[in-house]
C-alpha positions in Angstrom: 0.0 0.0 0.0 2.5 2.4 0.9 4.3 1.9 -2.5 1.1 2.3 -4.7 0.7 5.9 -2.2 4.4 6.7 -2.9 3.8 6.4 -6.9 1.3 9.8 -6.2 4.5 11.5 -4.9 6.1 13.8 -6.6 8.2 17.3 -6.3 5.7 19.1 -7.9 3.0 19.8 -5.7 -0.8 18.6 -6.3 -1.5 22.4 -6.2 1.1 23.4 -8.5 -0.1 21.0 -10.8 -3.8 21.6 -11.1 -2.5 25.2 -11.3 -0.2 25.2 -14.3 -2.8 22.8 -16.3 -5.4 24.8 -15.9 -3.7 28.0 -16.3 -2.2 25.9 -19.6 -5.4 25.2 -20.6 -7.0 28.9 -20.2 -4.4 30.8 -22.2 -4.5 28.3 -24.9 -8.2 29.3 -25.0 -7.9 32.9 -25.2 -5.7 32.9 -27.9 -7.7 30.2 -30.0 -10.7 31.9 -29.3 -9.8 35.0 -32.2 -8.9 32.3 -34.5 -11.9 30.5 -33.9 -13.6 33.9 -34.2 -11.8 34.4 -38.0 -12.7 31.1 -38.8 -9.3 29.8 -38.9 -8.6 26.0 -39.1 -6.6 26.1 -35.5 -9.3 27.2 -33.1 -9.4 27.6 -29.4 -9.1 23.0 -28.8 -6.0 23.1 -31.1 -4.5 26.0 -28.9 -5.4 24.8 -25.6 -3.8 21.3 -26.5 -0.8 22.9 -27.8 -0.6 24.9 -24.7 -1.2 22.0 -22.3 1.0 19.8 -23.8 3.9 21.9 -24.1 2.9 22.4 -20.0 2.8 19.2 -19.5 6.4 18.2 -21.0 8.0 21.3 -18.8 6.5 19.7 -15.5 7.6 16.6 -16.3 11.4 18.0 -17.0 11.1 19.3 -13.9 9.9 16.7 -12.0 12.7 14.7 -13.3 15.4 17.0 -13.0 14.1 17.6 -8.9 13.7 13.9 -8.6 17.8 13.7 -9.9 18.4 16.2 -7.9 17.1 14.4 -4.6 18.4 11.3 -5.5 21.6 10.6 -2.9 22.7 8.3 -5.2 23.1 10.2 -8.3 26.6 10.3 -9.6 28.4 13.9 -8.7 29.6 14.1 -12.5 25.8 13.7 -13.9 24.6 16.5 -15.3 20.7 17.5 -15.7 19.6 19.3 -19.0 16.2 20.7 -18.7 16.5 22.6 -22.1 16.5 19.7 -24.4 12.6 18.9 -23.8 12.0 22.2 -23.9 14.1 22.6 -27.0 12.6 19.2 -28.4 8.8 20.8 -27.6 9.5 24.2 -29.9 10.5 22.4 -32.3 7.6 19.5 -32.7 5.3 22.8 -32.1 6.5 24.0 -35.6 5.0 20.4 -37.4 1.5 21.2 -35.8 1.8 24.9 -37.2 2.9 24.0 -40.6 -0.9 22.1 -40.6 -2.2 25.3 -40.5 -0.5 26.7 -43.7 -2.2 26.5 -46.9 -1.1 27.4 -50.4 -2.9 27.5 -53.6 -2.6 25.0 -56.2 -0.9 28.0 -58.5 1.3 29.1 -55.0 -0.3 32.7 -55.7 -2.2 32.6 -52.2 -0.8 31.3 -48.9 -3.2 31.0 -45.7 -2.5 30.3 -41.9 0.7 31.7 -41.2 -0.6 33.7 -38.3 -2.2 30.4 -37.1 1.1 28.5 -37.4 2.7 31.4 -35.2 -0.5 31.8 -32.5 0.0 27.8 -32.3 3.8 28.4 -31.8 3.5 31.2 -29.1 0.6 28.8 -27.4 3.3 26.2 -26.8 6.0 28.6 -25.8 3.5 29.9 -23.3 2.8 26.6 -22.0 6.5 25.9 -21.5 6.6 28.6 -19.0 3.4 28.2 -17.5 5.0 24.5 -16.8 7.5 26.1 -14.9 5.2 28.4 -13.1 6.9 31.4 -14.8 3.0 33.5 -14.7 4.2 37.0 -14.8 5.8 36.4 -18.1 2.7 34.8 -19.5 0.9 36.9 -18.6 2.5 39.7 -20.3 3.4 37.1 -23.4 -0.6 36.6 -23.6 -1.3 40.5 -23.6 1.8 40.9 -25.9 -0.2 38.3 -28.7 -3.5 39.5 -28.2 -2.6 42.6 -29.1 -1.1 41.2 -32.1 -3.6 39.6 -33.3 -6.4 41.5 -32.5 -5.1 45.2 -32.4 -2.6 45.2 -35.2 -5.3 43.5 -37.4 -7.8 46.2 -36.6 -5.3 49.0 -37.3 -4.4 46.8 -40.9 -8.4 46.7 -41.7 -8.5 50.7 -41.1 -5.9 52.5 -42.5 -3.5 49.9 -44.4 -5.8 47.6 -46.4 -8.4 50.3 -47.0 -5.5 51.8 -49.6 -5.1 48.3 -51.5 -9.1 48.2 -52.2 -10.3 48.1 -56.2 -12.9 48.5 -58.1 -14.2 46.7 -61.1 -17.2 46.7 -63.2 -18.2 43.3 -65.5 -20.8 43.7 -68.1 -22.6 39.9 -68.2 -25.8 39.0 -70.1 -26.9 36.1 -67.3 -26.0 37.4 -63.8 -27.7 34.0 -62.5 -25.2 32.1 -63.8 -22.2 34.7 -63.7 -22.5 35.8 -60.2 -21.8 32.1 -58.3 -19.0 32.1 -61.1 -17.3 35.4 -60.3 -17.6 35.0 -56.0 -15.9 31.4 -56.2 -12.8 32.8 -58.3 -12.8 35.8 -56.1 -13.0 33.2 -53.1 -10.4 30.6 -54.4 -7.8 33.6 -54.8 -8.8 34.9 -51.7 -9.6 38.0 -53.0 -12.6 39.7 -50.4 -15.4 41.4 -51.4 -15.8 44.8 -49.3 -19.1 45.9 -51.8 -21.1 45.1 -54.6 -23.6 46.1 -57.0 -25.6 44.8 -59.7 -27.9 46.9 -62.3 -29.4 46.0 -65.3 -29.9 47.7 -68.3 -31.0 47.2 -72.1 -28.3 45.9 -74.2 -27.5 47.6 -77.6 -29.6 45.2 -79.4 -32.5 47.3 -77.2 -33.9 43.2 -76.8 -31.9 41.7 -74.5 -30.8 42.5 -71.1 -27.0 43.3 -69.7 -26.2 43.6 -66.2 -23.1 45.7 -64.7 -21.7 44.0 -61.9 -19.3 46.2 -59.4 -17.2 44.5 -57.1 -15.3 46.6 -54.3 -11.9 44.1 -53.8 -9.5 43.8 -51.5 -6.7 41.7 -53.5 -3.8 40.3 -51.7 -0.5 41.5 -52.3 0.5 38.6 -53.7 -1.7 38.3 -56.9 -1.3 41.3 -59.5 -4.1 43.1 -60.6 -3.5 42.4 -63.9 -3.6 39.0 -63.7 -7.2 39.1 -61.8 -8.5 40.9 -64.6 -7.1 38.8 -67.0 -8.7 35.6 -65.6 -12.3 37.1 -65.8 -11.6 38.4 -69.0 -11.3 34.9 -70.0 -14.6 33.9 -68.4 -17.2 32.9 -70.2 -20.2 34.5 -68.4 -17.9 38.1 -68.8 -18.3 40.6 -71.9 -16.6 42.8 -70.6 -14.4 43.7 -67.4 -13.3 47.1 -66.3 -11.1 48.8 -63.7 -13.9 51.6 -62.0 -12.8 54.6 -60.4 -13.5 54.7 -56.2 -16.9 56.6 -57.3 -17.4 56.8 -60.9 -18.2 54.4 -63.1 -15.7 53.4 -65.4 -17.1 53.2 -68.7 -16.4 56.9 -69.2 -13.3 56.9 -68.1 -11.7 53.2 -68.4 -8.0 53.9 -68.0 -8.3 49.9 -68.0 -10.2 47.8 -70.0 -9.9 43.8 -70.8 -12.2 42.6 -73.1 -13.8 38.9 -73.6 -14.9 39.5 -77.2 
């Protein structure tokens, strides 16, 4: 009996251990919870397990380095290495972040890198919340909030508003043209800020046409050119032009790709 009891011993206390795991398991939650917000494929499970395991490997390096420690019998020239766990932890953290990361088939739009280093910073927290080191992680888990939540907004105020554009496509079936147009836009993630659709006769005074404006906010990684080159070649697209922020650009196409 008394050796089944002694297994539950341990240098860490039973305190310090529900502690650390749930203090682990909190801030793992409160920096998956804007992920989970943005609809990111790391949410606030995948950052709490990160953030728990990573806690759960730094006790256990302690426990055995205390454990060493105590132990009369340990040879005087054996030495204890805590950092190699640690060490060994960062580095399997970056396998679980690269999960997150996803590229196009034509490598033009790459997702998830943000994830990959919320996931990262998790685990790094959760090493030093294994070691009871709370006034750094606290600050570490203000620091990445702040990040991720701050920086963005100030990104979607004043820096991505300037790298908005504005298109207008002439199509004869917006039915068919408009499900076509949205899943190119959301393949490239390319995001829609506005839109517009009006329909007017076509020359032909018959038939109808429809002018479709788009307000776009194109990553910096695809050229402009090249986005209206691809609807250009569409088959539900007449014709495609670049629009001014509040004119139409039919009077004044600087731009113009045509599909005929």
């Amino acid at each position: 009996m008394d050796y089944i009891l002694g297994l539950f011993d341990g240098y860490v206390s039973w305190i310090d251990i529900v502690v650390r795991v749930a203090a682990a398991v909190l801030i793992g939650m409160i920096i998956g919870i804007e992920r989970e917000l943005s609809n990111h494929p790391a949410g606030m499970k995948t950052h709490a397990l990160v953030c728990l395991g990573a806690a759960i490997t730094t006790m256990i390096s302690a426990e055995m380095c205390y454990s060493l420690m105590g132990n009369a019998a340990l040879d005087q020239s054996s030495k204890v290495d805590m950092s190699r766990i640690a060490s060994g932890v960062v580095s399997g953290i970056g396998f679980i972040g690269a999960g997150a990361i996803i590229k196009s088939r034509d490598g033009s739009v790459v997702t998830g890198i943000t994830t990959a280093a919320t996931v990262w910073i998790s685990g790094c927290m959760g090493l030093a919340v294994g070691m009871g080191y709370f006034r750094m992680v606290t600050i570490c888990m203000v620091a990445t909030l702040f990040a991720t939540i701050t920086v963005r907004w100030i990104e979607d105020k004043f820096i991505k508003r300037r790298g908005i554009r504005f298109i207008e496509i002439i199509t004869n079936d917006k039915e068919t043209g408009l499900p076509v147009f949205e899943d190119y836009f959301d393949r490239k993630q390319i995001i829609i800020t506005a839109f517009n659709c009006v329909a007017a006769k076509a020359s032909d005074g018959e038939s109808k046409k429809y002018c479709c404006r788009y307000d776009l906010r194109v990553p910096k990684s695809i050229p402009f050119n090249t986005v209206m080159r691809d609807l250009a070649k569409m088959g539900e697209v007449q014709e495609v032009y670049e629009a001014n922020q509040n004119n139409s650009s039919q009077g004044n196409s600087s731009k113009k790709s045509n599909n005929q």
